[in-house]
PDB file of N, CA, C and O in Angstrom:
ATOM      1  N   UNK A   1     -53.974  30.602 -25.538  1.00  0.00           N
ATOM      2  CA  UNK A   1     -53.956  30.114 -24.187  1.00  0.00           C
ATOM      3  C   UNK A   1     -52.611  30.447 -23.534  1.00  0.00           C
ATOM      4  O   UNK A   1     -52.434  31.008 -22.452  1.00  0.00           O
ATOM      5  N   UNK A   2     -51.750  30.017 -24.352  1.00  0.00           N
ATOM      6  CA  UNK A   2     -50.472  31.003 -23.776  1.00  0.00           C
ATOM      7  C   UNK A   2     -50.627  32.022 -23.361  1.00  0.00           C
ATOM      8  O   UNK A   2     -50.166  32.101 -22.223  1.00  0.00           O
ATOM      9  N   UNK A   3     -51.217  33.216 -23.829  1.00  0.00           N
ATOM     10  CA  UNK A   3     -51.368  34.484 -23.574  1.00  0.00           C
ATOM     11  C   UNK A   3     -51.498  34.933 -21.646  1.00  0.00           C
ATOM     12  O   UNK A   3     -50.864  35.628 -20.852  1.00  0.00           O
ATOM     13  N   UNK A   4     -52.891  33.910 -21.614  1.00  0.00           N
ATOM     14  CA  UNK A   4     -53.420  33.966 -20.254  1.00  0.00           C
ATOM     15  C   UNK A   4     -53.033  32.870 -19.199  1.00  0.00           C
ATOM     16  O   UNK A   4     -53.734  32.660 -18.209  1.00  0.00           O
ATOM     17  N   UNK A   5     -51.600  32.019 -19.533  1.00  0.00           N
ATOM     18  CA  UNK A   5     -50.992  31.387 -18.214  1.00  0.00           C
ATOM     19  C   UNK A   5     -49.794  32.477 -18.415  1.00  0.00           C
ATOM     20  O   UNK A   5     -49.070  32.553 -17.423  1.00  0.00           O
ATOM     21  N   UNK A   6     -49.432  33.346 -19.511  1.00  0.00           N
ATOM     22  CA  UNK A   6     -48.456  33.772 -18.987  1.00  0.00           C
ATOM     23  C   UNK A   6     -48.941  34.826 -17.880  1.00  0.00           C
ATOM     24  O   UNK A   6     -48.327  35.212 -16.885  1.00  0.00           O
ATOM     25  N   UNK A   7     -50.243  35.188 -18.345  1.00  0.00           N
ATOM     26  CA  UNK A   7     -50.908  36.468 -17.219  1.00  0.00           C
ATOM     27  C   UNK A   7     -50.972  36.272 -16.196  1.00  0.00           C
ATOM     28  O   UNK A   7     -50.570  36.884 -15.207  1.00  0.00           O
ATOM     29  N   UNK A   8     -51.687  35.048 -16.383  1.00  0.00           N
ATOM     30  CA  UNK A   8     -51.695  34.266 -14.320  1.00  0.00           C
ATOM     31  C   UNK A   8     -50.366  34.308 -13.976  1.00  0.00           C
ATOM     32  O   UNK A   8     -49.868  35.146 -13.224  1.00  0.00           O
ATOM     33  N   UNK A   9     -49.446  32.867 -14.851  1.00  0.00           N
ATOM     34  CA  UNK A   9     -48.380  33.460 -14.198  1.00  0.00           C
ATOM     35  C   UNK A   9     -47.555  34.119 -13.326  1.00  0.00           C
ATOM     36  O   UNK A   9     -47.068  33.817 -12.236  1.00  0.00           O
ATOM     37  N   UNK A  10     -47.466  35.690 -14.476  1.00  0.00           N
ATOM     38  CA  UNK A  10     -47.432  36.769 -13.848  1.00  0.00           C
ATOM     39  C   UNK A  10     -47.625  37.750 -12.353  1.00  0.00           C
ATOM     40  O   UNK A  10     -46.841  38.294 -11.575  1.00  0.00           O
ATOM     41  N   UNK A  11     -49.008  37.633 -12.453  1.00  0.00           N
ATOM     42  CA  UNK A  11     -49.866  37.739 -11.262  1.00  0.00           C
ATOM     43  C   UNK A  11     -49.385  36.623  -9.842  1.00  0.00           C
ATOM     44  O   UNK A  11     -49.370  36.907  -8.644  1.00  0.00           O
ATOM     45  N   UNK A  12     -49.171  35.836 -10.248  1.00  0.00           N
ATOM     46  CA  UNK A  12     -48.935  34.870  -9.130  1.00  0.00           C
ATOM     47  C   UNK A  12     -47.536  34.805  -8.242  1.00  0.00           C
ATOM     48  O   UNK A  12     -46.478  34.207  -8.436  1.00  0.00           O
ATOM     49  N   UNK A  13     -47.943  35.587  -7.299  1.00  0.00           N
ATOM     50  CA  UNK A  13     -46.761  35.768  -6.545  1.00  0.00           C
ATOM     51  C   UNK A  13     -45.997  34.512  -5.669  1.00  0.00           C
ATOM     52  O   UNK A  13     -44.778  34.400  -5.537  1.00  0.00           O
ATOM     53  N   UNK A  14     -47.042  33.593  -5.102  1.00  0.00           N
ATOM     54  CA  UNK A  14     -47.124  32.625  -3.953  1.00  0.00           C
ATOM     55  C   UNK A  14     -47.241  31.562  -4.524  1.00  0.00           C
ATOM     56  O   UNK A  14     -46.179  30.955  -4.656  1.00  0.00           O
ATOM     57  N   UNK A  15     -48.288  30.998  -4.996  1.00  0.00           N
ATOM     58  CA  UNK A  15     -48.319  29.409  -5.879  1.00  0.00           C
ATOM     59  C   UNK A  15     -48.173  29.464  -7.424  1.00  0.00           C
ATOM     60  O   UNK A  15     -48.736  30.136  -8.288  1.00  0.00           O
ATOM     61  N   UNK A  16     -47.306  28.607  -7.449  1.00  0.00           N
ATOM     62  CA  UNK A  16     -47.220  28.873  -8.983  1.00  0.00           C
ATOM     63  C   UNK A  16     -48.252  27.947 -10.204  1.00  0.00           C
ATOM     64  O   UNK A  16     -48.784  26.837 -10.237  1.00  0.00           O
ATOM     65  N   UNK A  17     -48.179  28.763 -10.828  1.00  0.00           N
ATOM     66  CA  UNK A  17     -49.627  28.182 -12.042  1.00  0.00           C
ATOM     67  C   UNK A  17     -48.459  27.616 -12.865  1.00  0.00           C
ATOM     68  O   UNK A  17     -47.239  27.766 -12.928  1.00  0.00           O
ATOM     69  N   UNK A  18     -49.667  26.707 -13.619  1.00  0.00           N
ATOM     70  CA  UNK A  18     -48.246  25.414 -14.485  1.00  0.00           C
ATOM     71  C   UNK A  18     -49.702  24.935 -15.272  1.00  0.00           C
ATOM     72  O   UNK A  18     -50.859  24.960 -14.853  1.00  0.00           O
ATOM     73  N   UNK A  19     -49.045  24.411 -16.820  1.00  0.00           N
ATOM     74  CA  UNK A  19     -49.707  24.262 -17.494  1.00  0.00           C
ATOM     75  C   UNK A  19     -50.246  22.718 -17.757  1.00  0.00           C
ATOM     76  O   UNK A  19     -49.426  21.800 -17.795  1.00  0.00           O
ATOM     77  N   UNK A  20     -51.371  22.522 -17.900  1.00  0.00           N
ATOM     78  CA  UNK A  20     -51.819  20.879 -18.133  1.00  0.00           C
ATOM     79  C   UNK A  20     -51.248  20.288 -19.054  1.00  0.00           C
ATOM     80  O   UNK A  20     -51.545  20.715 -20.169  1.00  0.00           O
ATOM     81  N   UNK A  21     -50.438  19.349 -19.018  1.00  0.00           N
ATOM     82  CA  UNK A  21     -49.762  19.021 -20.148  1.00  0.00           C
ATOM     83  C   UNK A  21     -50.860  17.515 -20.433  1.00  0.00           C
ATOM     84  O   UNK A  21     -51.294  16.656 -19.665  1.00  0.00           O
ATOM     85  N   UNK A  22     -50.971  17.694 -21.572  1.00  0.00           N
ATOM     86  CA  UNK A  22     -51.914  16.203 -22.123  1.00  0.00           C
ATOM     87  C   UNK A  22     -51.066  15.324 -23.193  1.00  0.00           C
ATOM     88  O   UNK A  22     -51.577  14.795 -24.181  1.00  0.00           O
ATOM     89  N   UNK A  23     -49.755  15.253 -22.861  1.00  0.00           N
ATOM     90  CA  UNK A  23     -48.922  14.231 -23.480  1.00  0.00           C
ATOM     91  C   UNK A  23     -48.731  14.872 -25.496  1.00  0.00           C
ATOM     92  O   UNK A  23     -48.972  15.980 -25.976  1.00  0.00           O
ATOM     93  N   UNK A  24     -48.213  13.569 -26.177  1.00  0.00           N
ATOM     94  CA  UNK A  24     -48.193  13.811 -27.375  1.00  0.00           C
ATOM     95  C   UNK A  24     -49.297  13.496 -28.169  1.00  0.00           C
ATOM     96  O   UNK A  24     -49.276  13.813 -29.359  1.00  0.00           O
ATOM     97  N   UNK A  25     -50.431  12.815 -27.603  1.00  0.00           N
ATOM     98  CA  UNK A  25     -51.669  12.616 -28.574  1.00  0.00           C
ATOM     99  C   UNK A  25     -51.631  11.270 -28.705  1.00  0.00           C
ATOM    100  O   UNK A  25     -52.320  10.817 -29.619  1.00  0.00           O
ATOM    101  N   UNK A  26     -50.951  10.425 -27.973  1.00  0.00           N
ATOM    102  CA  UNK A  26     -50.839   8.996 -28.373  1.00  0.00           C
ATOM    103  C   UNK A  26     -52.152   8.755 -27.258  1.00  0.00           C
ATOM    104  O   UNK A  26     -52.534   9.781 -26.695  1.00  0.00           O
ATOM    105  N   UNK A  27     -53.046   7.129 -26.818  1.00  0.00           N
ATOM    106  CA  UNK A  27     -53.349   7.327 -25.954  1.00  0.00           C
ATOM    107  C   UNK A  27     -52.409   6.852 -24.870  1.00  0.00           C
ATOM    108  O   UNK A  27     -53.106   6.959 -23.861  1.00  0.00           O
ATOM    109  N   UNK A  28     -51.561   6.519 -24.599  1.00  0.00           N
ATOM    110  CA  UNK A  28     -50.362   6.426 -23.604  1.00  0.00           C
ATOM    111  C   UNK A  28     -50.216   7.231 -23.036  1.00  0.00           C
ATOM    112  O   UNK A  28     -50.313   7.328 -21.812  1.00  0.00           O
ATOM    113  N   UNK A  29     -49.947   8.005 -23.801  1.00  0.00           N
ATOM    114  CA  UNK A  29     -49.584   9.390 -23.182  1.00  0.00           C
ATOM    115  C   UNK A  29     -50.759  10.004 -22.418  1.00  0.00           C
ATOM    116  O   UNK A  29     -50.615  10.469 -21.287  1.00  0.00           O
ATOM    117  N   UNK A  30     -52.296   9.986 -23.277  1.00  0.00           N
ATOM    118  CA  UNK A  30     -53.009  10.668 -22.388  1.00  0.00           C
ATOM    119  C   UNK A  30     -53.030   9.849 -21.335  1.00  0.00           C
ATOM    120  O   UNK A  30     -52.932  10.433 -20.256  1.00  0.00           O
ATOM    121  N   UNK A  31     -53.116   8.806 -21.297  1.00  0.00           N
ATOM    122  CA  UNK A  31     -53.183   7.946 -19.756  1.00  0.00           C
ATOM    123  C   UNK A  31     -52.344   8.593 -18.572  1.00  0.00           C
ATOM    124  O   UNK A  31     -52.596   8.940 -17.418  1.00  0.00           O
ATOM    125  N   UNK A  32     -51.058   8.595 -19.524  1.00  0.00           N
ATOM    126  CA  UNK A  32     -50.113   9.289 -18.189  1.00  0.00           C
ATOM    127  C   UNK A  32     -50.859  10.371 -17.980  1.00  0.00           C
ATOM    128  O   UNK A  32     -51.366  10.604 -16.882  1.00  0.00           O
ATOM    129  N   UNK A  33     -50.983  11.058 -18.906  1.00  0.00           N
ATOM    130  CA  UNK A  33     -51.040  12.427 -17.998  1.00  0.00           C
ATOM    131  C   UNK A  33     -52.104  12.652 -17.355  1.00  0.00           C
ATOM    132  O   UNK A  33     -52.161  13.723 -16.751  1.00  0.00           O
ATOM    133  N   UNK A  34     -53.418  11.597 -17.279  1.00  0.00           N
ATOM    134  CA  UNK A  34     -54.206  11.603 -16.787  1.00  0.00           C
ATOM    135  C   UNK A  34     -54.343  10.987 -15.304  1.00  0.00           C
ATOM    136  O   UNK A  34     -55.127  11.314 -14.413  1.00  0.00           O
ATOM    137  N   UNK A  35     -53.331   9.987 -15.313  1.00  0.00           N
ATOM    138  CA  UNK A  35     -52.621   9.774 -14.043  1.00  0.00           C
ATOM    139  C   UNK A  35     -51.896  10.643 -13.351  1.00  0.00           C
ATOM    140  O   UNK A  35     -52.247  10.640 -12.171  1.00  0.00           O
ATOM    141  N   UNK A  36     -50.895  11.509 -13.616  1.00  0.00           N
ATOM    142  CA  UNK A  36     -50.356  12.522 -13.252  1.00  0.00           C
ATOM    143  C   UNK A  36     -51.226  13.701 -12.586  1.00  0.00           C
ATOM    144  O   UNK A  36     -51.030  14.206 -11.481  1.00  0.00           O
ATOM    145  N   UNK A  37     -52.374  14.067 -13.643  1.00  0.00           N
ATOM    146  CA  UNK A  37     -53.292  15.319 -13.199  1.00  0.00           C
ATOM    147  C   UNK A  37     -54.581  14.393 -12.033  1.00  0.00           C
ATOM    148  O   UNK A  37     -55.506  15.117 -11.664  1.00  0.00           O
ATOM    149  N   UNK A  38     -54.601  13.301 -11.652  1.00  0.00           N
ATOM    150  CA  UNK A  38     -55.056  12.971 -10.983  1.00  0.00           C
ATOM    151  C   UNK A  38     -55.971  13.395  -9.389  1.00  0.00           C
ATOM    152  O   UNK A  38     -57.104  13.213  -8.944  1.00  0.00           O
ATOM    153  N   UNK A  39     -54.923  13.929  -9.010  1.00  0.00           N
ATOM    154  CA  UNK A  39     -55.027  14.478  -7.749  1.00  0.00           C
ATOM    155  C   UNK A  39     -55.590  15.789  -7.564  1.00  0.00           C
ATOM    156  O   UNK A  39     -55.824  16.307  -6.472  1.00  0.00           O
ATOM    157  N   UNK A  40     -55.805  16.325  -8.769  1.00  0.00           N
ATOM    158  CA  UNK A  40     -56.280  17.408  -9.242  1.00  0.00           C
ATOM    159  C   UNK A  40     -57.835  17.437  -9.533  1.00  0.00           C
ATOM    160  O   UNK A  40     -58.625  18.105  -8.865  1.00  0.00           O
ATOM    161  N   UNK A  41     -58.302  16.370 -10.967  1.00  0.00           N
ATOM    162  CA  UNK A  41     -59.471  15.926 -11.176  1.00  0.00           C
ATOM    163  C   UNK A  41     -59.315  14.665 -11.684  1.00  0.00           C
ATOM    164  O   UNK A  41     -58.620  14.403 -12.665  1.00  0.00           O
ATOM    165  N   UNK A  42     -59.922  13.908 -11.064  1.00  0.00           N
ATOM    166  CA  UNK A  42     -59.823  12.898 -11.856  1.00  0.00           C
ATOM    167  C   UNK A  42     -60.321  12.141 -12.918  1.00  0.00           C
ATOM    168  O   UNK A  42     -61.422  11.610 -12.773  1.00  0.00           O
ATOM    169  N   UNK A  43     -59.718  12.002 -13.936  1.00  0.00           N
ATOM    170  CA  UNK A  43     -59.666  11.589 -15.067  1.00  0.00           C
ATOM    171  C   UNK A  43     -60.344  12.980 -16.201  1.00  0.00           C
ATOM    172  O   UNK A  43     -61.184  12.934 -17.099  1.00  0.00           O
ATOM    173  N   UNK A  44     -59.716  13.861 -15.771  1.00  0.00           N
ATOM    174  CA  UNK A  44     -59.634  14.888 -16.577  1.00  0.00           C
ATOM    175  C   UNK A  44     -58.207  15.733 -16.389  1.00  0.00           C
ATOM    176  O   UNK A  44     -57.646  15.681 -15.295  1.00  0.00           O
ATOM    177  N   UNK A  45     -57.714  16.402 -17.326  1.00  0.00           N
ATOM    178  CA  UNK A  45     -56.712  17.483 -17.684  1.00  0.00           C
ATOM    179  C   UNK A  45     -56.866  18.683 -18.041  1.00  0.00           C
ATOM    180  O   UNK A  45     -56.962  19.221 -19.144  1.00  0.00           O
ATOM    181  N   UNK A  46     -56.885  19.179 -16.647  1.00  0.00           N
ATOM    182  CA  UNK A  46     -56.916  21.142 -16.896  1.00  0.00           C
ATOM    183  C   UNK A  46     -56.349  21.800 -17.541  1.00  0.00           C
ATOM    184  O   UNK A  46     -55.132  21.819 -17.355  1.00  0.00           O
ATOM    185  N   UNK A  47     -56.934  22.678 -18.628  1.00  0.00           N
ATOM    186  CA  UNK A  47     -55.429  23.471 -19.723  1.00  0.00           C
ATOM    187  C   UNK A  47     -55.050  24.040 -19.037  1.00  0.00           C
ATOM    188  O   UNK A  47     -54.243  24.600 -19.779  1.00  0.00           O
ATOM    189  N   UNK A  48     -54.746  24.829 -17.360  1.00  0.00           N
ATOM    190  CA  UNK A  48     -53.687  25.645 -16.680  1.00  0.00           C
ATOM    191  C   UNK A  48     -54.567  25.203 -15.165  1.00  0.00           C
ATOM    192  O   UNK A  48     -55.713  24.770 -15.046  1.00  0.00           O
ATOM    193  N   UNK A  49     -53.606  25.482 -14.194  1.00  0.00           N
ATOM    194  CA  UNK A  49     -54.225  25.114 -13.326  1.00  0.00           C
ATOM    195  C   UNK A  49     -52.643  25.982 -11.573  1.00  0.00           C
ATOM    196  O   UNK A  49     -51.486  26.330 -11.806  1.00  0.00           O
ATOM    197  N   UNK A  50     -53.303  26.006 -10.261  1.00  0.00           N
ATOM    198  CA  UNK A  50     -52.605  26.872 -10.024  1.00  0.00           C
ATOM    199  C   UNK A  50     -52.633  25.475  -8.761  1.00  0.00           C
ATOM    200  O   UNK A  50     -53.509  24.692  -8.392  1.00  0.00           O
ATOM    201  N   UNK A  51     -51.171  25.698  -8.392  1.00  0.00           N
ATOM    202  CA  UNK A  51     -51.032  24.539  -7.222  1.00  0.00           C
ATOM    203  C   UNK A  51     -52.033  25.565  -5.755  1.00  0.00           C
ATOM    204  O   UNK A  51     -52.443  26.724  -5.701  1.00  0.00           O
ATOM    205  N   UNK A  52     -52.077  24.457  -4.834  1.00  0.00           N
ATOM    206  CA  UNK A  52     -52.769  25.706  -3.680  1.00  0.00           C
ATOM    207  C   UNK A  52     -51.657  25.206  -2.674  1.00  0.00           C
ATOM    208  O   UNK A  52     -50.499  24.833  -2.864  1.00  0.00           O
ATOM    209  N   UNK A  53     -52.629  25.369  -1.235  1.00  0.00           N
ATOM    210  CA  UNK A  53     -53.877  25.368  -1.528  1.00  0.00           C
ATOM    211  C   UNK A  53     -54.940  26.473  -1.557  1.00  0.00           C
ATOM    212  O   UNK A  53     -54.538  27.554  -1.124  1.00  0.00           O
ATOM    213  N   UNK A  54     -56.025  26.436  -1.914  1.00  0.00           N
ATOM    214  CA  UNK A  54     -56.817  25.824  -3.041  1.00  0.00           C
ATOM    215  C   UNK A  54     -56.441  25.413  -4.036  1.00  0.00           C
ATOM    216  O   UNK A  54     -55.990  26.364  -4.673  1.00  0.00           O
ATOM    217  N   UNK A  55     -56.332  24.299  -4.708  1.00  0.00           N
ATOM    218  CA  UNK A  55     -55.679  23.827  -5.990  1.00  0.00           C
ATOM    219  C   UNK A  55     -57.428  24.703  -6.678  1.00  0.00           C
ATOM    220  O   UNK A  55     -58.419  24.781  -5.951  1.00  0.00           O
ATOM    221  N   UNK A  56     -57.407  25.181  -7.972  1.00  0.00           N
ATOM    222  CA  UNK A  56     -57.179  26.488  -8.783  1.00  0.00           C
ATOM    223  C   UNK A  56     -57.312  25.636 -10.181  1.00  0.00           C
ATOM    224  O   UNK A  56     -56.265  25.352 -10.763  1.00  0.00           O
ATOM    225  N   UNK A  57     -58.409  25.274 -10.666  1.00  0.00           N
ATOM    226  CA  UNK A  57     -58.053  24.555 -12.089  1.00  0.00           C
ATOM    227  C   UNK A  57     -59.024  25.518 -13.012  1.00  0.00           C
ATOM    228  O   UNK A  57     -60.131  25.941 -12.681  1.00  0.00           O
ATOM    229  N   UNK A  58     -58.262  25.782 -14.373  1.00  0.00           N
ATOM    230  CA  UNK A  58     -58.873  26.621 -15.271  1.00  0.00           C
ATOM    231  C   UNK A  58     -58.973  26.106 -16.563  1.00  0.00           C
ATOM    232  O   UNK A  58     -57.834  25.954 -17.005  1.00  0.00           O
ATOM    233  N   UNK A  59     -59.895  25.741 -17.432  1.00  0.00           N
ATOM    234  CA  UNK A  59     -60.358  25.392 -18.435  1.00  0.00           C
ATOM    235  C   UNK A  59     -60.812  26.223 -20.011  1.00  0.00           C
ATOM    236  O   UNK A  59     -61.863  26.829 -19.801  1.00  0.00           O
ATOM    237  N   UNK A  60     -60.504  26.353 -20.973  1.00  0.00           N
ATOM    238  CA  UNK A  60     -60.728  26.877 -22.073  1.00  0.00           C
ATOM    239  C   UNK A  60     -61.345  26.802 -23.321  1.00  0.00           C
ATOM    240  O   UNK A  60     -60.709  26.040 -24.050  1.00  0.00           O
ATOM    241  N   UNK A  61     -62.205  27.222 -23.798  1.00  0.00           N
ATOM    242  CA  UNK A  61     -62.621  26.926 -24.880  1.00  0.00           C
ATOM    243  C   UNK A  61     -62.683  28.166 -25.742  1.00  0.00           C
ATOM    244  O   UNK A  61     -62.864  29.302 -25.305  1.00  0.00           O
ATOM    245  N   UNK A  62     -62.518  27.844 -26.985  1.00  0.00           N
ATOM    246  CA  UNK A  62     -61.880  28.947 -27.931  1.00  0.00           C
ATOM    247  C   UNK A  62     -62.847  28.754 -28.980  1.00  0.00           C
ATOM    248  O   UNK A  62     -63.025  27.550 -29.163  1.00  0.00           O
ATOM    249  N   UNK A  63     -63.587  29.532 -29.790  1.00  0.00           N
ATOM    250  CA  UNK A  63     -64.516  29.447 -30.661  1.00  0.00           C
ATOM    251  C   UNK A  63     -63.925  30.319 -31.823  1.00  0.00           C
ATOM    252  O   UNK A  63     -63.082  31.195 -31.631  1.00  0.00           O
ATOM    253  N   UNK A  64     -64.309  30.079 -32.723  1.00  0.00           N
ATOM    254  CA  UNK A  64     -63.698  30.833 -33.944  1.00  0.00           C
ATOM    255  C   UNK A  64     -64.987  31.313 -35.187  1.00  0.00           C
ATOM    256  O   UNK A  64     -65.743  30.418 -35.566  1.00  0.00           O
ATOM    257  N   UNK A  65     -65.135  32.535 -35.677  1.00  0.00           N
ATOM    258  CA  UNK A  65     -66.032  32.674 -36.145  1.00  0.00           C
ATOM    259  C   UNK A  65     -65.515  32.266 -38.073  1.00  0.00           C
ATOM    260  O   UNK A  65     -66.191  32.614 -39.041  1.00  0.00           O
ATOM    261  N   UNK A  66     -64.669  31.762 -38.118  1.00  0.00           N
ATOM    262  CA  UNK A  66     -64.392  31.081 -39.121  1.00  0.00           C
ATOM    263  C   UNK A  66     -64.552  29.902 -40.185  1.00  0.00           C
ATOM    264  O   UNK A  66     -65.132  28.968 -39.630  1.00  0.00           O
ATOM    265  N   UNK A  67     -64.330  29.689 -41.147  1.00  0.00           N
ATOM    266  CA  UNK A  67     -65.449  28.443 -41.649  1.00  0.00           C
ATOM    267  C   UNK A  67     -64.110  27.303 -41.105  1.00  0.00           C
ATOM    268  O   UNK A  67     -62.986  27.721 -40.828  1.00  0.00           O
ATOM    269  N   UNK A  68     -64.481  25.925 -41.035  1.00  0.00           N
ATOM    270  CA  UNK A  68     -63.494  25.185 -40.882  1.00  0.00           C
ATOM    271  C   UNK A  68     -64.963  23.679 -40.462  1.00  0.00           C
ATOM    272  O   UNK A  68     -66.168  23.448 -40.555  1.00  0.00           O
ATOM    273  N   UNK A  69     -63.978  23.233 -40.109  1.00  0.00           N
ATOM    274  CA  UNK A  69     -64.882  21.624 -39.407  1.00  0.00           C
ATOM    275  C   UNK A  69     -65.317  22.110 -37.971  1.00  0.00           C
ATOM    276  O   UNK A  69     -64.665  22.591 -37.044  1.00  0.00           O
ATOM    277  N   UNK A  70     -66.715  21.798 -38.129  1.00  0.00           N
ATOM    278  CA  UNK A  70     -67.363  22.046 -36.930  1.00  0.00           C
ATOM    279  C   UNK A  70     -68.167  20.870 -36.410  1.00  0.00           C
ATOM    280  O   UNK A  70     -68.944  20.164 -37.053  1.00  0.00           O
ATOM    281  N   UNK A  71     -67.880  20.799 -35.289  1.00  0.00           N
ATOM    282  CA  UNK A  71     -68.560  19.343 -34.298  1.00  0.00           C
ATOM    283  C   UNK A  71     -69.522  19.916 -33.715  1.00  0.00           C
ATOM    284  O   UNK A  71     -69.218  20.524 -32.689  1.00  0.00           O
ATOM    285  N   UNK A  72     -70.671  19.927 -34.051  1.00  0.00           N
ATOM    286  CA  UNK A  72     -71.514  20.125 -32.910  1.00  0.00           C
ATOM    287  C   UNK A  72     -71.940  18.857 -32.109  1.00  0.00           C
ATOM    288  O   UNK A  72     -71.852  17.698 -32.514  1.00  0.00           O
ATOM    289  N   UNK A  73     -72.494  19.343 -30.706  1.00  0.00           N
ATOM    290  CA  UNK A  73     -72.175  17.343 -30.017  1.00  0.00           C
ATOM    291  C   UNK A  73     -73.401  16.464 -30.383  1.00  0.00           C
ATOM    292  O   UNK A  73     -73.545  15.375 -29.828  1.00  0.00           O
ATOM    293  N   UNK A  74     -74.546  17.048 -31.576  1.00  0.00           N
ATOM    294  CA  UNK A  74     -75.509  16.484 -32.200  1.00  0.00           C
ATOM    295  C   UNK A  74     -74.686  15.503 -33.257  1.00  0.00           C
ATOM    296  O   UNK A  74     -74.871  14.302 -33.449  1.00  0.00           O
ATOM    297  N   UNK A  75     -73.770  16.342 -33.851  1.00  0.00           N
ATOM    298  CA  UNK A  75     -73.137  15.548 -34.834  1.00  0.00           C
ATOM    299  C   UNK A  75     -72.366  14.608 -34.392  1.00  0.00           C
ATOM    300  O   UNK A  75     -72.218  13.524 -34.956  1.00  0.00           O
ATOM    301  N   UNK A  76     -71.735  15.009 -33.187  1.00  0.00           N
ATOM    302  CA  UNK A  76     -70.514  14.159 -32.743  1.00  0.00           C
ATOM    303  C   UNK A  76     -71.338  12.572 -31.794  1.00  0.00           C
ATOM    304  O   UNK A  76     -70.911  11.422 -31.903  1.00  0.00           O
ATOM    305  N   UNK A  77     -72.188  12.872 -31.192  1.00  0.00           N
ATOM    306  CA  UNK A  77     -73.240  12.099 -30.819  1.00  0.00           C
ATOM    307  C   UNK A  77     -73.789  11.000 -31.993  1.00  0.00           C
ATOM    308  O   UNK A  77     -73.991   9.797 -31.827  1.00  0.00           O
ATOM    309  N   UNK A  78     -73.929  11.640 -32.986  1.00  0.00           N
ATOM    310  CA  UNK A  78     -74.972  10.979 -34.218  1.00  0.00           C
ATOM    311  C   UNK A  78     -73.717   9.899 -34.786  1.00  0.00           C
ATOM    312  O   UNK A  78     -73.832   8.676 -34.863  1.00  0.00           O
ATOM    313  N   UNK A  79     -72.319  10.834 -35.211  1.00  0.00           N
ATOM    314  CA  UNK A  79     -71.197   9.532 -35.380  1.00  0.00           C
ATOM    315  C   UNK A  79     -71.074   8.622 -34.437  1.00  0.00           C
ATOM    316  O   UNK A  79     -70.696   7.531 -34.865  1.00  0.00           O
ATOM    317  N   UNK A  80     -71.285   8.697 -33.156  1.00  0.00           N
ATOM    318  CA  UNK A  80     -70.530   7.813 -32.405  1.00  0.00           C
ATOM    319  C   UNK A  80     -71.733   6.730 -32.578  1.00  0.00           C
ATOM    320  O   UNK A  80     -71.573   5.573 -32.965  1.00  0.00           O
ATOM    321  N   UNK A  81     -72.418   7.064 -32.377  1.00  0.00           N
ATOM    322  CA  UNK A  81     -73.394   6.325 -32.651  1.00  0.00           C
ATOM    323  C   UNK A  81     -74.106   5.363 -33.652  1.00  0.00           C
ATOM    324  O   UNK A  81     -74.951   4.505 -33.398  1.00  0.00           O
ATOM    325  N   UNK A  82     -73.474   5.767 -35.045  1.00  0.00           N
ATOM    326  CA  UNK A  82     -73.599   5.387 -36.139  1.00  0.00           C
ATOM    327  C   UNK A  82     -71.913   4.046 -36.066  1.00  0.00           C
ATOM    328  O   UNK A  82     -72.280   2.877 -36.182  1.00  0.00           O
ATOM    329  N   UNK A  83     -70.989   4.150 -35.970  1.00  0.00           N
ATOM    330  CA  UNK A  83     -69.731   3.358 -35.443  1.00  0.00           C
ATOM    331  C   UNK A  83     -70.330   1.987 -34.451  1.00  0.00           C
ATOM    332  O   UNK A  83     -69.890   0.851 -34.632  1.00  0.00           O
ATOM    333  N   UNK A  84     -71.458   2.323 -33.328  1.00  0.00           N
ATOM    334  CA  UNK A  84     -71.849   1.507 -33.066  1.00  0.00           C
ATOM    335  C   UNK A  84     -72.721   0.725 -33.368  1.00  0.00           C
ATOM    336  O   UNK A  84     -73.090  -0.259 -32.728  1.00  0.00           O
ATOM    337  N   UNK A  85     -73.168   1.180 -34.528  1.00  0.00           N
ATOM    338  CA  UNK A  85     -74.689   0.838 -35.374  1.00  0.00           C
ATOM    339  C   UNK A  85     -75.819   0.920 -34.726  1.00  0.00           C
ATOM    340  O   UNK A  85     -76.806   0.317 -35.148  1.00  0.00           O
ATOM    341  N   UNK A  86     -75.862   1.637 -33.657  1.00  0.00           N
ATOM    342  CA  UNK A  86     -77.244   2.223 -32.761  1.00  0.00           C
ATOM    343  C   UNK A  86     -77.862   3.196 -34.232  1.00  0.00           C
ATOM    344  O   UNK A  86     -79.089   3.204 -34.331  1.00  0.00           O
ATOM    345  N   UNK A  87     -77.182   3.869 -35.172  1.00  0.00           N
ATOM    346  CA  UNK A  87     -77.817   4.871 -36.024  1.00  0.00           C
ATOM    347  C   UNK A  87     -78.081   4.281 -37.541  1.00  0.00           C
ATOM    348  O   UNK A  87     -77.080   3.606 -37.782  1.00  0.00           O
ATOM    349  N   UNK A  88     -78.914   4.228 -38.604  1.00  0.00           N
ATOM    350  CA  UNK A  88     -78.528   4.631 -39.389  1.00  0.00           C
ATOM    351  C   UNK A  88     -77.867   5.175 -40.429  1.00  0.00           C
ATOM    352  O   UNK A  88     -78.490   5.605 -41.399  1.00  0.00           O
TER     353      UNK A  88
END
């Protein structure tokens, strides 16, 4: 993701692009920064986003064809659900 705010970046002569910062992982932190990115979307945090106007928000998702832990939102659905004892 670095790669492509440094590109925008780059490219961006007039408004400058700046990166979503989502705190240290505490939820405090996401609060702030969810307060902060506010005005932007609310109650979400854009991974890069370009001031305007048009405010300019860009989002990422990165897939990996690698073995590792995989969430699909069946699974992630089926835990949350199971935590609430709606599951089995």
């Amino acid at each position: 993701m670095n790669a492509i705010f440094v590109a925008l970046r780059s490219a961006s002569a007039t408004n400058p692009v700046r990166l979503g910062d989502k705190g240290n992982g505490t939820p405090e932190s996401k609060a702030e920064a969810k307060r902060r990115h506010a005005h932007l979307n609310d109650g979400h945090i854009p991974d890069i986003y370009r001031t305007g106007p048009p405010h300019i928000l860009y989002e990422w998702k990165c897939y990996t064809p690698f073995k590792g832990k995989c969430y699909t939102p069946w699974v992630t659905a089926r835990r949350a659900a199971r935590r609430r004892g709606l599951h089995d």
